[in-house]
C-alpha positions in Angstrom: 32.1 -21.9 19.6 30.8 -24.9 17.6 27.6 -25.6 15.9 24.8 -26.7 18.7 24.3 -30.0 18.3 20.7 -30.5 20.8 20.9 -33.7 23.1 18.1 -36.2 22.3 15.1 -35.9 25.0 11.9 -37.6 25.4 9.5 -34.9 26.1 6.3 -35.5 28.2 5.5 -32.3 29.4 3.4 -29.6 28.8 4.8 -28.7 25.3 6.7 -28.9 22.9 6.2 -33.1 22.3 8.5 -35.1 20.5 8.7 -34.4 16.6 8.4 -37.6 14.2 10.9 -38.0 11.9 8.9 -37.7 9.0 8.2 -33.9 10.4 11.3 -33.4 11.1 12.8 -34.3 7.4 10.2 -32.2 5.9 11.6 -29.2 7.9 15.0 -29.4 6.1 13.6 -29.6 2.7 15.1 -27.3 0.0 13.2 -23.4 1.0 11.4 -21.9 -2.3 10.1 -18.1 -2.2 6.7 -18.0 -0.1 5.0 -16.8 -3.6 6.3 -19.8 -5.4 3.3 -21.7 -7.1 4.3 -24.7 -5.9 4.5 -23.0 -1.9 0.5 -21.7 -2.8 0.0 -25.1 -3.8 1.0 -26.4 -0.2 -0.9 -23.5 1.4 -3.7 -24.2 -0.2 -3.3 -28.5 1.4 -2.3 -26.9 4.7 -5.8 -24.7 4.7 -7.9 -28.3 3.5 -5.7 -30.2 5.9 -6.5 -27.2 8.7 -9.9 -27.8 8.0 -10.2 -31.2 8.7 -8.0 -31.3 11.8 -10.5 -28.4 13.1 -13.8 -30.2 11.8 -14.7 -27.2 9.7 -15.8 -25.6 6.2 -14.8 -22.4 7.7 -13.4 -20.6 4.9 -11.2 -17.9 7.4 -8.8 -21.0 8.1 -5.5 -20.5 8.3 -1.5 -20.7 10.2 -0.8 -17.9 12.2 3.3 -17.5 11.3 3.5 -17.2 15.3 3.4 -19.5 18.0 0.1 -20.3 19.8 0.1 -17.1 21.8 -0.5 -15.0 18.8 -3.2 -16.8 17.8 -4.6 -16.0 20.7 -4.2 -12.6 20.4 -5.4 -13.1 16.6 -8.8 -14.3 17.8 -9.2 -11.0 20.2 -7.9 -8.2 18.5 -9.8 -9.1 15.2 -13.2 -9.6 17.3 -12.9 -7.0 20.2 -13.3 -3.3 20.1 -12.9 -0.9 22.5 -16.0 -1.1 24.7 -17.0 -4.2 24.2 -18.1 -7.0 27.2 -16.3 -10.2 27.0 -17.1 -13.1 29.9 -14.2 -14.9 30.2 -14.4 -18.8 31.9 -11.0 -19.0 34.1 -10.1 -22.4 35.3 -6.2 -22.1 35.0 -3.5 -20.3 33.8 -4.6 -19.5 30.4 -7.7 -17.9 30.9 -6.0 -15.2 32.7 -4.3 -14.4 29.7 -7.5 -13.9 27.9 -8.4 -11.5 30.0 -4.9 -9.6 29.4 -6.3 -9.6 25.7 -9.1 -7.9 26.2 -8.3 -5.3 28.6 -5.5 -4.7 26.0 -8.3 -4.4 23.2 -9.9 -1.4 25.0 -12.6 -3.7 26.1 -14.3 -5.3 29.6 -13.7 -8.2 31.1 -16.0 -10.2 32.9 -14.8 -13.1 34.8 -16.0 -16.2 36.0 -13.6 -17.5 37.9 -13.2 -21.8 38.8 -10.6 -23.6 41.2 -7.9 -24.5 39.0 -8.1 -28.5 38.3 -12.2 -27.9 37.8 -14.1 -28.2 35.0 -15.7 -25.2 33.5 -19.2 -25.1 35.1 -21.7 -24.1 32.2 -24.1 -22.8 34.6 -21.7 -20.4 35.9 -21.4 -19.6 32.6 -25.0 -19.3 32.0 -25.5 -16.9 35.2 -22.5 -14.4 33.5 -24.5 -14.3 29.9 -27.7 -13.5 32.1 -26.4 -11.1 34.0 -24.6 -8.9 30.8 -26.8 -8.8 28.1 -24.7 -6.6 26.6 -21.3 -9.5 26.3 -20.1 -9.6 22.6 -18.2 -12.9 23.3 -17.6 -15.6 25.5 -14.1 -16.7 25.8 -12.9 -20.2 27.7 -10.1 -22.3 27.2 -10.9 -25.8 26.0 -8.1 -27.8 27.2 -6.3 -26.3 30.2 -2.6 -26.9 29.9 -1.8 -25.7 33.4 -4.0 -28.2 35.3 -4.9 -31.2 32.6 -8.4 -30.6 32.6 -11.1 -30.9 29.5 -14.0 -28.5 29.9 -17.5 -29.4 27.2 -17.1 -26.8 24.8 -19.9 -28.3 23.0 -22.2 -27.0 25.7 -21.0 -23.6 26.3 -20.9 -22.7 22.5 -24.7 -23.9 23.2 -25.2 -21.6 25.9 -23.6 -18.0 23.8 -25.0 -18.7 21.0 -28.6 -19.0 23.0 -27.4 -15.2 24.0 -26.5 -13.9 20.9 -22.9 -14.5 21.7 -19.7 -14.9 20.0 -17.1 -17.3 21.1 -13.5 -18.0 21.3 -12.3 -21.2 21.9 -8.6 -21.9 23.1 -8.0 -25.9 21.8 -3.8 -25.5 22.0 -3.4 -28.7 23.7 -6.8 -30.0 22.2 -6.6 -29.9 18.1 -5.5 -33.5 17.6 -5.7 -35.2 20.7 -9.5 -34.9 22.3 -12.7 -34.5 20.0 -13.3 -31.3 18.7 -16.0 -30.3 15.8 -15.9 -26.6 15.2 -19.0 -26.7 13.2 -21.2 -28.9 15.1 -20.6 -27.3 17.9 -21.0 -23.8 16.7 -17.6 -22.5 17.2 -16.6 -18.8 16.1 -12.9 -18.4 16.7 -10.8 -21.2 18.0 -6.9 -20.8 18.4 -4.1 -23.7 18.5 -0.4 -24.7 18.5 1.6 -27.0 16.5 3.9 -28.0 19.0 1.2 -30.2 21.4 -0.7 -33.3 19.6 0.1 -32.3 16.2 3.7 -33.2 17.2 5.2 -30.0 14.8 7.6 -27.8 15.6 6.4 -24.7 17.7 5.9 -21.3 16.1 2.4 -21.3 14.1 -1.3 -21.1 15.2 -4.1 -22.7 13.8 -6.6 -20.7 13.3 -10.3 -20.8 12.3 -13.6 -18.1 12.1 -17.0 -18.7 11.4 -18.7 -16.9 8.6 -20.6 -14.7 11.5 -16.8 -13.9 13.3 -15.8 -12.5 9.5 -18.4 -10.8 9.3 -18.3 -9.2 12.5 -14.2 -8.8 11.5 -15.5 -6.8 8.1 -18.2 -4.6 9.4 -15.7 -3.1 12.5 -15.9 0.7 13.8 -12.1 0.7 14.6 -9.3 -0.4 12.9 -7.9 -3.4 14.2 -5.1 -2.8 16.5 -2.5 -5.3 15.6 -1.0 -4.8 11.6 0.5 -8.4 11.2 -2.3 -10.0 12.8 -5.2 -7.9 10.4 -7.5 -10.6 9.1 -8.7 -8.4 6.7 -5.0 -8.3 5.0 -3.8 -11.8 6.1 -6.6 -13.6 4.1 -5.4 -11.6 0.8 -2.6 -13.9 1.8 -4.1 -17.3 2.6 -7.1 -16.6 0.1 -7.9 -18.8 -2.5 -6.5 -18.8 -6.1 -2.7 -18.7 -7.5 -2.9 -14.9 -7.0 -2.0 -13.6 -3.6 -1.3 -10.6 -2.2 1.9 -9.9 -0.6 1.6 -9.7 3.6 4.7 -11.1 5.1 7.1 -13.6 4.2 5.9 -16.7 5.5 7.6 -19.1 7.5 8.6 -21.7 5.1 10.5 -24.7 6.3 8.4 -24.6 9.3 4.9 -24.5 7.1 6.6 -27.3 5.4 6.7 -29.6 8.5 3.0 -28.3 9.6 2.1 -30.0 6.0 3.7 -33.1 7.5 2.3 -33.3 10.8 -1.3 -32.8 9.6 -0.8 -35.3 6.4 0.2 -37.6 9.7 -2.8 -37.0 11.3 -5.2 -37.5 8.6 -3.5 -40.6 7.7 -4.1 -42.0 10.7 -7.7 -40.5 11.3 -9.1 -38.3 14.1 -10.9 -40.7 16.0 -7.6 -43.1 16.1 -6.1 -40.3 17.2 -8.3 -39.3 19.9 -8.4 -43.2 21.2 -4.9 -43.6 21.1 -4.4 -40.7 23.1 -6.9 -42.0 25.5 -5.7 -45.4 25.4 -1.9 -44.2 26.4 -3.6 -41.8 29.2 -5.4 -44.9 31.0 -1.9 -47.1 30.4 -0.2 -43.9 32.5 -2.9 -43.1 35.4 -2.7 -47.8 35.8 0.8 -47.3 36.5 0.4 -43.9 38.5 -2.0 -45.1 40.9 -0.4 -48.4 40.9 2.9 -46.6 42.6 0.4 -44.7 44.8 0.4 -41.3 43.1 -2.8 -39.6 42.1 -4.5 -37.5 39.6 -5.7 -34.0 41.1 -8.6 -33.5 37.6 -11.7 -35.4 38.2 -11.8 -38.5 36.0 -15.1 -37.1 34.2 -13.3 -34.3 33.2 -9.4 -35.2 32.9 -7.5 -34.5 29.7 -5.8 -37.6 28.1 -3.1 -35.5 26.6 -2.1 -33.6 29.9 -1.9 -35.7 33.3 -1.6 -33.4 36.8 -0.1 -35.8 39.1 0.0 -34.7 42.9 4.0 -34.4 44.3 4.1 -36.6 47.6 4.9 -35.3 50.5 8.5 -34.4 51.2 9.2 -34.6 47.9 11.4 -32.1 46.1 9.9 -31.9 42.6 12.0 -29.9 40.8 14.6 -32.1 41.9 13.2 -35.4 40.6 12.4 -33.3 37.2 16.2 -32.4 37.3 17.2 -36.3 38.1 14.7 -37.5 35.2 16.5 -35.0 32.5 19.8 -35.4 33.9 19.5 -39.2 34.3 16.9 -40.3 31.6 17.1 -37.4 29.0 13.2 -37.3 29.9 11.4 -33.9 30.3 8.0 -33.8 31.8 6.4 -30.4 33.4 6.1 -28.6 36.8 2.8 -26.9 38.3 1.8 -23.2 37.4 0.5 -20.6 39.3 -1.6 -21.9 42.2 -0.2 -25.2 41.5 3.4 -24.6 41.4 5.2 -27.1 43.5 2.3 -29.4 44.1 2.1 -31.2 40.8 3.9 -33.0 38.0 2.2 -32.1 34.4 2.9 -35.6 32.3 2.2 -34.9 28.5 1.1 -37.8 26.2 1.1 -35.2 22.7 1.4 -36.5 19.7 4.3 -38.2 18.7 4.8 -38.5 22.5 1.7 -41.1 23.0 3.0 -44.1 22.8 3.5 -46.9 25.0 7.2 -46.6 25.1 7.2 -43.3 26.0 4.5 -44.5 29.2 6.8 -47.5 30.5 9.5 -45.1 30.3 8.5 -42.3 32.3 6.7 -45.0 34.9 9.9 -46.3 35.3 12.0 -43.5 35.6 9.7 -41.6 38.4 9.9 -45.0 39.8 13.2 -45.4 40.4 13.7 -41.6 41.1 11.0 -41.4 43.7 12.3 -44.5 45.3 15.8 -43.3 45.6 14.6 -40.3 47.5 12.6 -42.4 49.9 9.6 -41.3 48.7 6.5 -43.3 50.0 5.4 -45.1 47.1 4.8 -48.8 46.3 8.2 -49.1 44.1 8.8 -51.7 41.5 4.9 -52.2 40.6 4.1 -49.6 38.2 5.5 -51.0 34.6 4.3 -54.0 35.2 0.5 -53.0 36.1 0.7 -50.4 32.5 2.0 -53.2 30.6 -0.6 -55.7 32.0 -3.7 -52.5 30.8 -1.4 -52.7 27.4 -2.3 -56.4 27.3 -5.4 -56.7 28.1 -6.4 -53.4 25.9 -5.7 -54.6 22.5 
């Protein structure tokens, strides 16, 4: 047994994206204790650096030292109580585990359930907040990793907050790559990963709460169920000040190369994010439509970052996903759930958004396709995303 020495992939699926080298060097820097001054200094930039990422003053900002799902689980089990009502928007995979959360919590679920590859429908929402006055919170996933589809969280924070509700937001495979303003749009608890468009390495959450979620967090009847993820003791933790208390022991290295990533992002500015993300998405659906492939999300509602492209017919597609690793070192996703078997998920996260990364995978898919007679218009593709490249600055 030797040391594991990882072969070098592109990845362009659903997560995790391709880490820059800059993160990547910050991950093997020397590790100092997790009270260290100089480690609450960093905290302290990661919190400022959260914030900005987010689009908030929210004080309650922090790294979960767990991967996205615990934030998740962070966002209900600090804000849910046994007997509460929560409407939960379902459009995909991940709204059904927000409705494991809050049956866990002791609490009822309402669901308003979409065809996966929609759009949340705000007046569906709307109806659900009508019909239970009562709801504490209304939950929806931003970005649905599952089918590539952006729902308007602007307008459904809107639309609880005109019924006296909370919300939490799930922006994993949003935070970096599509706009998102936590305080404009009135957002109470919003959840994330570091291994989608902030191009980190996966294991912490971003987190955020409005001053109304910690106060509703502060003034609970129960305790809340889940010791390590207690906001009320993880904030002595993340607080302000040299002086914290003691909660865990952090994840070091890996907070290390979240500083990185978000000192990345700022340096190249949220709006240049978002448009190059956009940018690379258009460069990707010219050359998949090109070859004769399509999209399954709506274009009014598709998410740049995550691209569902339908499988032909007679296609095996796991076996062109094997061929492209095997052949190309290049990862991209299969479908979940309802979707399983019928659709590629292409990922343009991060690191991975670039136009090399696009010419690549047309390419490869094309020549893959074409070698298993697929019926496609071969040969066309990288030459119709270069000619967008051209003509797009």
């Amino acid at each position: 047994m030797n040391s594991f020495r990882p072969p070098e992939r592109t990845l362009m699926g659903p997560g995790p994206s391709d880490v820059s080298p800059r993160v990547l060097a910050a991950l093997g820097q020397p590790t100092i204790g997790h009270l260290d001054p100089e480690f609450i200094r960093m905290m302290d930039q990661i919190k400022a650096l959260l914030q900005y990422a987010f689009q908030t003053k929210n004080e309650m900002t922090l790294a979960v030292s767990a991967p996205g799902s615990a934030g998740m689980e962070c966002c209900f089990v600090n804000l849910v109580e046994p007997g509460d009502t929560v409407i939960v928007a379902q459009n995909g995979a991940f709204g059904g585990r927000m409705k494991e959360n809050v049956e866990r919590c002791g609490a009822t679920p309402i669901m308003v359930e979409h065809a996966w590859g929609k759009a949340i429908d705000p007046n569906k929402a709307e109806d659900a907040l009508k019909a239970n006055p009562d709801a504490k919170v209304l939950a929806f996933v931003q970005a649905e990793t599952a089918t590539g589809v952006l729902s308007d969280a602007a307008a459904l924070t809107t639309l609880a907050k005109a019924h006296d509700c909370l919300t939490i937001v799930d922006s994993v495979t949003a935070l970096g790559g599509s706009p998102l303003n936590v305080d404009e749009w009135g957002i109470d608890a919003i959840y994330s990963g570091t291994q989608k468009c902030l191009s980190c390495t996966p294991g912490l959450s971003p987190v955020s709460f409005s001053d109304a979620a910690v106060e509703v967090i502060k003034n609970r009847k129960s305790k809340v169920q889940s010791w390590f993820l207690d906001l009320n003791l993880v904030m002595g933790y993340w607080g302000e000040g040299a002086k914290r208390t003691y909660h865990h022991t952090a994840p070091i290295n890996p907070l290390y190369a979240l500083h990185e990533s978000l000192l990345i992002l700022k340096e190249e500015g949220l709006e240049n994010a978002w448009a190059r993300h956009t940018r690379n998405h258009l460069a990707l659906r010219t050359g998949i439509e090109a070859m004769g492939l399509s999209l399954i999300v709506e274009e009014a509602s598709r998410l740049p970052q995550m691209n569902a492209v339908s499988v032909p017919d007679g296609v095996d597609e796991a076996a062109l996903r094997s061929e492209l690793l095997r052949d190309f070192n290049l990862e991209i996703g299969a479908g979940l759930g309802a979707l399983a078997g019928k659709i590629w998920r292409l990922g343009l996260m991060g690191h991975s958004s670039n136009p090399t990364n696009v010419l690549l995978c047309l390419g490869a898919m094309d020549t893959v396709l074409t070698s298993m007679g697929a019926n496609i218009q071969s040969g066309v593709a990288v030459e119709k995303a270069r000619a967008f490249y051209k003509s797009n600055g």
